[in-house]
C-alpha positions as CSV (number, residue, x, y, z in Angstrom):
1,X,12.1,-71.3,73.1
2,X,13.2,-68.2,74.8
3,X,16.9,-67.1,75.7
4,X,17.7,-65.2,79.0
5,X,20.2,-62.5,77.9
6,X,21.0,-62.8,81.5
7,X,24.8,-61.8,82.0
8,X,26.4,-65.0,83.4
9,X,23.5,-66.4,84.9
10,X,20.6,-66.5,81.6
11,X,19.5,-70.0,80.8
12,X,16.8,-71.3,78.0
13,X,13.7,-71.9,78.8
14,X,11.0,-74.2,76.7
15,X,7.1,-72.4,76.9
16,X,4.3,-74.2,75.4
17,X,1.7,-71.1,75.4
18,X,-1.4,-73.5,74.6
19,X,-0.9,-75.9,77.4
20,X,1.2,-73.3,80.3
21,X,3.9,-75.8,79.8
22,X,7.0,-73.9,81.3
23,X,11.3,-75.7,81.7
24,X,14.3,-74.5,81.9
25,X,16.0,-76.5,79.3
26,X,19.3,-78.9,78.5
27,X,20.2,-76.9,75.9
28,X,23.3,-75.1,77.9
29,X,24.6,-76.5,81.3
30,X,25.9,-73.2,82.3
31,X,24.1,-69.4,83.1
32,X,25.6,-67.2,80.5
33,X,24.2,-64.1,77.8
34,X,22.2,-66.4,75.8
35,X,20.9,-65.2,72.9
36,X,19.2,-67.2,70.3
37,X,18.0,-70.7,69.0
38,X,17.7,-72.5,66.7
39,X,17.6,-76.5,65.5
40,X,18.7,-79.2,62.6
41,X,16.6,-82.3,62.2
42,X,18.0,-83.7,58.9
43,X,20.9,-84.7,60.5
44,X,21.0,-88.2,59.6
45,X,22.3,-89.8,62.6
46,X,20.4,-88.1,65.1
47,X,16.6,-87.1,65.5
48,X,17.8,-83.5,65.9
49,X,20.6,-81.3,67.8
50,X,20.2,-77.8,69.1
51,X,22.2,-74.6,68.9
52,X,22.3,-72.0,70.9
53,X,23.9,-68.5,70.4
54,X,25.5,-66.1,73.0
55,X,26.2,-62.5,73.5
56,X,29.8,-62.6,75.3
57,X,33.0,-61.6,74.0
58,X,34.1,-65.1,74.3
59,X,30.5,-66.7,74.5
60,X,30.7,-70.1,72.3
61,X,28.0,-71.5,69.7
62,X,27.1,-74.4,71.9
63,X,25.2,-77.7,70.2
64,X,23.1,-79.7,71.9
65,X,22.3,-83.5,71.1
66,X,19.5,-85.1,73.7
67,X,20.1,-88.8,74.4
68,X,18.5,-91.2,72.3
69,X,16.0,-91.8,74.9
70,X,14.4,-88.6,75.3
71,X,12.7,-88.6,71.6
72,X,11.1,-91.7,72.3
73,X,9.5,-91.8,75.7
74,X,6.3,-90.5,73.8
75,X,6.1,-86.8,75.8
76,X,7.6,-84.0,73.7
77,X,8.4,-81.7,76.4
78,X,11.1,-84.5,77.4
79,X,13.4,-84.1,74.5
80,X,15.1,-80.8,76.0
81,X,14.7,-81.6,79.5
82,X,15.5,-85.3,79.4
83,X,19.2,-86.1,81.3
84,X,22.0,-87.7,79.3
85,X,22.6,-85.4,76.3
86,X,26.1,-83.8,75.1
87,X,27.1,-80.6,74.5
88,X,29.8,-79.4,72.2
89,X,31.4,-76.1,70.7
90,X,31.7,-74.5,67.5
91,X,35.2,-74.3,66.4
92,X,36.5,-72.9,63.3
93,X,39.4,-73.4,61.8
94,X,41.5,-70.6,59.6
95,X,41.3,-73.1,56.5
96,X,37.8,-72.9,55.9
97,X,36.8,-76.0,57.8
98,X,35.3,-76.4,61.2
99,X,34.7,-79.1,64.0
100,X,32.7,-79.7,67.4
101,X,34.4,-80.0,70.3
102,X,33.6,-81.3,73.8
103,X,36.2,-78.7,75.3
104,X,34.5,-75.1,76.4
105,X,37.5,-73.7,76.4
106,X,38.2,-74.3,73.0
107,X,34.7,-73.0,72.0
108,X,35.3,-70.0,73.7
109,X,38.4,-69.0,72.1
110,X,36.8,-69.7,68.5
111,X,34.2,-67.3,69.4
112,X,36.3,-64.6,70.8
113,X,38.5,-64.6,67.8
114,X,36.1,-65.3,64.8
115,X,32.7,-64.0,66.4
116,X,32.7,-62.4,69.6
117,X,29.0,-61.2,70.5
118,X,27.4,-64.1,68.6
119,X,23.6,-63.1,67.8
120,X,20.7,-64.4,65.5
121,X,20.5,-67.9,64.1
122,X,19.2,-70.3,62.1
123,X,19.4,-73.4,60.1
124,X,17.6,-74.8,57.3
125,X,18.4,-77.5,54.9
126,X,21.4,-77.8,57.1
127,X,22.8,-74.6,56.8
128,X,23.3,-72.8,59.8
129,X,23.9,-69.1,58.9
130,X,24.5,-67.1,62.4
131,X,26.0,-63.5,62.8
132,X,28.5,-61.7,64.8
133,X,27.2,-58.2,66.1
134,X,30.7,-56.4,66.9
135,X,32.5,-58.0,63.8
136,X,29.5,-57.3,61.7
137,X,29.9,-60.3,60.1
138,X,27.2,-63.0,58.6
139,X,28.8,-66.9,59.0
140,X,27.6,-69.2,56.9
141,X,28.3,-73.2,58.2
142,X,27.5,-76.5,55.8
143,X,26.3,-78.9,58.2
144,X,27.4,-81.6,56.2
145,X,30.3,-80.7,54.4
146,X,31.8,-79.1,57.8
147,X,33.1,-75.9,56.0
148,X,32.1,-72.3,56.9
149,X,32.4,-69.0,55.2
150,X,32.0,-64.9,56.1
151,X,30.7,-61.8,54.6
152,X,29.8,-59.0,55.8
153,X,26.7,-57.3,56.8
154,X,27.4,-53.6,56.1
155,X,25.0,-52.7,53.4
156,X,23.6,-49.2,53.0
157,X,21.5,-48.4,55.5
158,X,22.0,-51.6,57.1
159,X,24.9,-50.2,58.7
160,X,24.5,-51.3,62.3
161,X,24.7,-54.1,64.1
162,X,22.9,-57.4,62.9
163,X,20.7,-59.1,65.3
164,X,17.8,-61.5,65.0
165,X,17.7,-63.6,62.0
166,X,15.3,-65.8,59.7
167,X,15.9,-68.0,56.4
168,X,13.5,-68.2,54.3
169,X,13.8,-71.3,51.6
170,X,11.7,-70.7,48.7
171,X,12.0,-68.4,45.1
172,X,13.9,-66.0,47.0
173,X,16.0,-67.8,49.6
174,X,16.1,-64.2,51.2
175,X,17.7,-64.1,54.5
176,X,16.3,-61.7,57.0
177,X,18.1,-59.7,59.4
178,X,16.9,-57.7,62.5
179,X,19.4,-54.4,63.5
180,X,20.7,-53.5,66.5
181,X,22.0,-49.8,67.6
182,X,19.5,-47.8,69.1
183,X,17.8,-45.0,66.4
184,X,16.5,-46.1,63.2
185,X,17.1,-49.9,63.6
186,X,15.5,-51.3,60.5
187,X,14.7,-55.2,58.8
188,X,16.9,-56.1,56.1
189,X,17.0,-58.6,53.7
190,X,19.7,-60.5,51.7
191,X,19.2,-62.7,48.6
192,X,20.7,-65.2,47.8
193,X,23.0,-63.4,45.3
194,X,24.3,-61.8,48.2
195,X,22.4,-58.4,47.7
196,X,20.7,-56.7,50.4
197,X,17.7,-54.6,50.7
198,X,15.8,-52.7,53.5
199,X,11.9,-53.9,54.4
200,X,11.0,-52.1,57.4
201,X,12.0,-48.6,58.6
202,X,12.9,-48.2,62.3
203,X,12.6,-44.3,62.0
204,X,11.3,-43.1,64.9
205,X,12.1,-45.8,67.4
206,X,15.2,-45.3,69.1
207,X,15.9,-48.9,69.9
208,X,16.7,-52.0,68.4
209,X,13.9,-54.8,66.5
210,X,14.4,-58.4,67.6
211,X,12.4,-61.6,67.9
212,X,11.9,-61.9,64.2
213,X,9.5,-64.5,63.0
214,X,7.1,-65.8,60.2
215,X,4.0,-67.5,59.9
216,X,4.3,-71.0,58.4
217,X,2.8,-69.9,54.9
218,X,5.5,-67.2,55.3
219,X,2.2,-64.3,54.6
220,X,3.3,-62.9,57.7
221,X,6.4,-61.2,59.4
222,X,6.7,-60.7,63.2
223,X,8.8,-58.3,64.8
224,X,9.1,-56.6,68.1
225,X,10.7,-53.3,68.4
226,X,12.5,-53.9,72.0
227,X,13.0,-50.8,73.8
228,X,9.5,-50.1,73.3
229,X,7.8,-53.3,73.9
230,X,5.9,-53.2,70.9
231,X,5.2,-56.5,68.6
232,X,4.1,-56.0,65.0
233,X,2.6,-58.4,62.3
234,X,3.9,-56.9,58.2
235,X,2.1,-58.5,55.2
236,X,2.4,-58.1,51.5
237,X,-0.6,-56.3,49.9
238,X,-0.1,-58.1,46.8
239,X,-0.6,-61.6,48.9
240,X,2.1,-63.0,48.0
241,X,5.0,-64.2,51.1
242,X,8.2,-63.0,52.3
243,X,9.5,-65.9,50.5
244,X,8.4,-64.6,47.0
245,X,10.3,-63.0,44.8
246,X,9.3,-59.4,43.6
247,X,10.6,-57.5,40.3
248,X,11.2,-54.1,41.8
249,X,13.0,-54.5,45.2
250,X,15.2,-52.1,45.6
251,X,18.5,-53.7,46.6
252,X,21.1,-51.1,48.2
C-alpha cells in the first residue's frame, strides 16, 4: 500500500511488485494528504477493516470495511477495490471513549481538535497506536474496549516531530518511531514501560526518515531517509531482532 501525500487530491494506491499489479484503492473516497496505512483482521465480525491516516489540520482517521463479497470472490486484489464497502471516522470523545462515525464532518472536527496532522500507524493485536505530528502526541486506541489514551512523544533527542511508525509484539513490545523536521531526524523507540530510546542517528541528513518497516523475522529494519532518496536495511550484530530485548539500551 502506498499513500499520495497529495494535498486535496492524494489517493491510495495497492502495488503488488511481484506481479505489476497496480489500483487505486477503496480505502478513502475522497483526494486528500494521505498519509499512512495500516489494517485489523482480528476483528471478530468482519474479515478485516482498513485505516488510513492523513496529514491535514482537520484530516480524519478514516476506516474502511470492504463488503462481504469482496473477500470471497477468490482474487485478492478485489478486497480493496471491490464496490460496496463503508467508510467511517475516528471520533474521540473527552471521557476517554471513542466511536466510528459515518459523518466526515464529525471526523474532521475530532481530528482538528485532538490530532491535527495525523501521521504513522499501526495496529496489532487490535491496538491501533497512531501519532499526531504538530501535537506531538502518540494515541493509543483499544479496538475492542473502544477507549483511547495520549502521551507524549518528546523524549530527549526525540524532540521533533514523530512520523512513520511500527509495533513490534514480542519480549520488548517496542514501538518504533520515524522523526520528522529536517536536520538530524533520527529512529526512536519506546518500550512498553513507556521509556524511549534513540536507534538510528539522522546526523548528517537534513531531512526527515519515513517508510519504516521490518522483515517478518523482525532481523531487519527498513528505512528511507526522504529528502535524499536513500533506503537502508539496519541489523543487530548480535543476531538477535528488533523485537528482542537487550540489557544495556540506553533509554533517554
Amino acid at each position: 500500500m502506498s499513500c499520495e501525500e497529495n494535498g486535496s487530491s492524494g489517493f491510495c494506491w495497492e502495488v503488488d511488485p511481484f506481479t505489476g499489479h497496480t489500483a487505486r484503492t477503496n480505502a478513502v473516497i475522497v483526494g486528500g494528504n494521505y498519509e499512512s496505512f495500516a489494517y485489523d483482521d482480528q476483528d471478530p465480525d468482519v474479515e478485516a477493516r482498513f485505516f488510513t491516516t492523513e496529514d491535514s489540520g482537520n484530516g480524519p482517521l478514516v476506516r474502511y470495511t470492504p463488503a462481504a463479497a469482496a473477500f470471497n470472490t477468490g482474487n485478492v486484489y478485489d478486497i480493496l477495490t471491490s464496490d460496496g464497502g463503508t467508510h467511517d471516522y475516528l471520533v474521540l470523545n473527552a471521557d476517554g471513549t471513542f466511536e466510528w462515525s459515518s459523518d466526515e464532518s464529525a471526523g474532521a472536527s475530532s481530528a482538528s481538535t485532538y490530532f491535527p496532522n495525523a501521521e504513522g500507524i499501526d495496529v496489532i493485536n487490535r491496538q491501533l497506536f497512531f501519532v499526531s505530528k504538530v501535537r506531538k502526541e502518540l494515541f493509543e486506541l483499544d479496538l475492542a474496549a473502544k477507549t483511547w489514551v495520549s502521551s507524549s512523544t518528546v523524549s530527549g533527542a526525540f524532540d521533533k516531530q514523530p512520523d512513520q511508525i511500527a509495533k513490534i509484539a514480542g519480549d520488548s513490545n517496542f514501538l518504533y518511531f520515524c522523526e520528522d523536521g529536517d536536520s538530524d531526524s533520527d529512529i526512536h523507540g519506546r518500550n512498553k514501560n513507556g521509556d524511549f530510546f534513540t536507534i538510528v542517528r539522522g546526523d548528517g541528513y537534513s531531512t526527515e526518515t519515513t517508510g519504516l518497516a521490518f522483515s517478518p523475522d523482525h532481523k531487519y529494519m527498513y528505512v528511507s531517509f526522504q529528502g535524499n532518496s536513500n533506503v537502508y536495511a539496519f541489523w543487530r550484530t548480535d543476531g538477535l531482532g528488533f523485537d528482542a530485548v537487550k540489557a544495556d539500551i540506553k533509554y533517554h
